[in-house]
C-alpha positions, 0 to 999 in steps of 0.5 A: 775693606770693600764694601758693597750694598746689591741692589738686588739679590744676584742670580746663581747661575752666573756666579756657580759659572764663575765659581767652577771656572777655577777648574779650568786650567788658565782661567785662575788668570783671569781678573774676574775669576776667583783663584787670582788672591792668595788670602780671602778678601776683605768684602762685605756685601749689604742686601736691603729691602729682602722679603721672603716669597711665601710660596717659596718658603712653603716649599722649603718648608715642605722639603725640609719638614717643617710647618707651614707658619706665620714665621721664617723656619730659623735656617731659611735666612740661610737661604735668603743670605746665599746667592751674597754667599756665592757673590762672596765666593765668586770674587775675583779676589778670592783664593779659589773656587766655591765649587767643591767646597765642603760645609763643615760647621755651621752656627745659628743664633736666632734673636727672635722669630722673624715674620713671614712678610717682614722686610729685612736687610742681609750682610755677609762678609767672609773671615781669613783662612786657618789650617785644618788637618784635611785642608784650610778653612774659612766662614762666612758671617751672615748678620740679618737685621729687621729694622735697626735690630739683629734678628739672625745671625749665622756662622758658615765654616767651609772647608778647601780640602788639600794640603792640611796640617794634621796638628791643626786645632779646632779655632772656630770656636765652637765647642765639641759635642757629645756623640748621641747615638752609640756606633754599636749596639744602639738597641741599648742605651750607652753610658756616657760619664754616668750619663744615659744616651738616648737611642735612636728616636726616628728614621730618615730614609734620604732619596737619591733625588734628596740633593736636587729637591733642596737644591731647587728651595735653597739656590744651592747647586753645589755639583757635590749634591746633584748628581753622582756623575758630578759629584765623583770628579770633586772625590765622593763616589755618590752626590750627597746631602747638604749639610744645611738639609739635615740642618734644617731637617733636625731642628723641624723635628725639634720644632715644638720644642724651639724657643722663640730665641736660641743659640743652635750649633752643629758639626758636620761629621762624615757626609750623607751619601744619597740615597741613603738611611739615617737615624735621628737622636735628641736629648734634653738638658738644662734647657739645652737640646742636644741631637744628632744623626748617624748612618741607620746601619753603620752608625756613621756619624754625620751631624752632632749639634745643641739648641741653647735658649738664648736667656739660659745663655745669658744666666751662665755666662757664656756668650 
């Protein structure tokens, strides 16, 4: 393995420059272009010294609802970790290019809550490649330490679309989840094995500009989610919202019912074209959060995701 320790976090620009190159016919041949490797690398890339901007946190707070506090909203480590993300991805070695890569599940376990103005440390390094029946997949693993101790921890399972083996199963390990807002008749509650299922309990009116704003707090300049002209070459007629905005933006509507440790899980379904409308569901289970997001008018699934308390974990087993 190579691994590697920054000295400082690395600027985007440069490596979205290198990610997109790929795109370019010949340019996989050049050493320093990602397309040479056949397999993901073995990299691990270790950021000391990071400490969060206040006035860009608020920002991000801003953008994705949160309230302003003393602490980190629990996906904005997600946004420290990104520019090692992109580093990860902008290697030479790797397969192919970040851009146009598709966020399809992502895994948080937040061990505590974690001080605006503490100093961490982050260390990302990537898993190999596995089928999936609409391409490859592969995640990035993010560990971010206070001290001596994990504070967060996060799994990012991307998406090359191509080439995909339809009898492919779901390996990432993260379990199914249920389907809280019914595609038809959501006036009514549905039942589900004996279960009621919650209505929609919110509205999101998503503006087209939505992908740029989170772009700005994030440092995520995927062309999937600027702009339609950029998105439609990569094959989605309008741009569309980050998976990690309605991430962030589902779990600030939770805010008051977040415990300060917690285990959080979603799958992104069908992606959020912009603009667009969405509806907002939660429900409350033995001490679990189950929610969820779909298109207002058609029902379109988009996210479906849980909260697990991480001391409720503990005292069922699993892990």
């Amino acid at each position: 393995m190579s691994a590697r320790t920054l000295e400082s976090s690395p600027s985007i620009l440069p490596l979205y420059a290198r990610a997109a190159a790929p795109m370019v016919p010949g340019a996989s041949l050049l050493p320093f272009i990602p397309g040479g490797g056949k397999e993901i690398p073995e990299i691990e890339l270790t950021l000391p010294q990071v400490h969060a901007d206040p006035e860009l946190v608020a920002a991000y707070s801003r953008v994705c609802g949160f309230t302003l506090r003393d602490h980190l909203p629990p996906t904005y480590p997600h946004a420290l970790a990104f520019p090692l993300h992109m580093a990860v991805m902008a290697d030479g070695s790797f397969p192919f290019g970040a851009v146009g890569l598709v966020h399809v599940e992502n895994q948080i376990v937040q061990h505590r809550r974690i001080g605006l103005h503490e100093e961490l440390t982050i260390k990302v390094k990537p898993t190999k490649l596995e089928q999936h029946p609409k391409g490859r997949t592969f995640s990035l693993q993010t560990k971010v330490k206070a001290g001596n101790r994990i504070v967060w921890e996060s799994t990012s399972t991307m998406l090359r679309r191509g080439g995909g083996d339809p009898s492919a199963a779901n390996k990432s390990g993260t379990s199914e989840l249920h389907q809280l807002i019914p595609p038809a008749d959501r006036q009514v509650d549905a039942v589900r094995e004996g279960e009621a299922v919650p209505v929609a309990n919110a509205e999101w009116k998503l503006g087209g500009d939505l992908g740029r704003r989170y772009a700005a707090v994030s440092g995520d300049r995927n062309p999937i989610h600027m702009h339609a002209w950029t998105a439609k070459p990569l094959g989605f007629p309008r741009a569309i919202a980050h998976g990690m905005w309605t991430k962030a933006r589902c779990l600030a509507a939770l805010e008051s019912r977040l415990p300060d440790a917690f285990q959080v899980d979603v799958h992104f379904r069908k992606p959020i074209l912009l603009p667009g409308r969405v509806e907002f569901a939660s429900s409350s289970q033995d001490e679990e959060i189950e929610f969820a997001v779909r298109d207002a008018k058609r029902g379109t699934p988009h996210l479906d995701g849980r909260v697990a308390p991480l001391e409720a974990k503990s005292k069922d087993g699993r892990k």
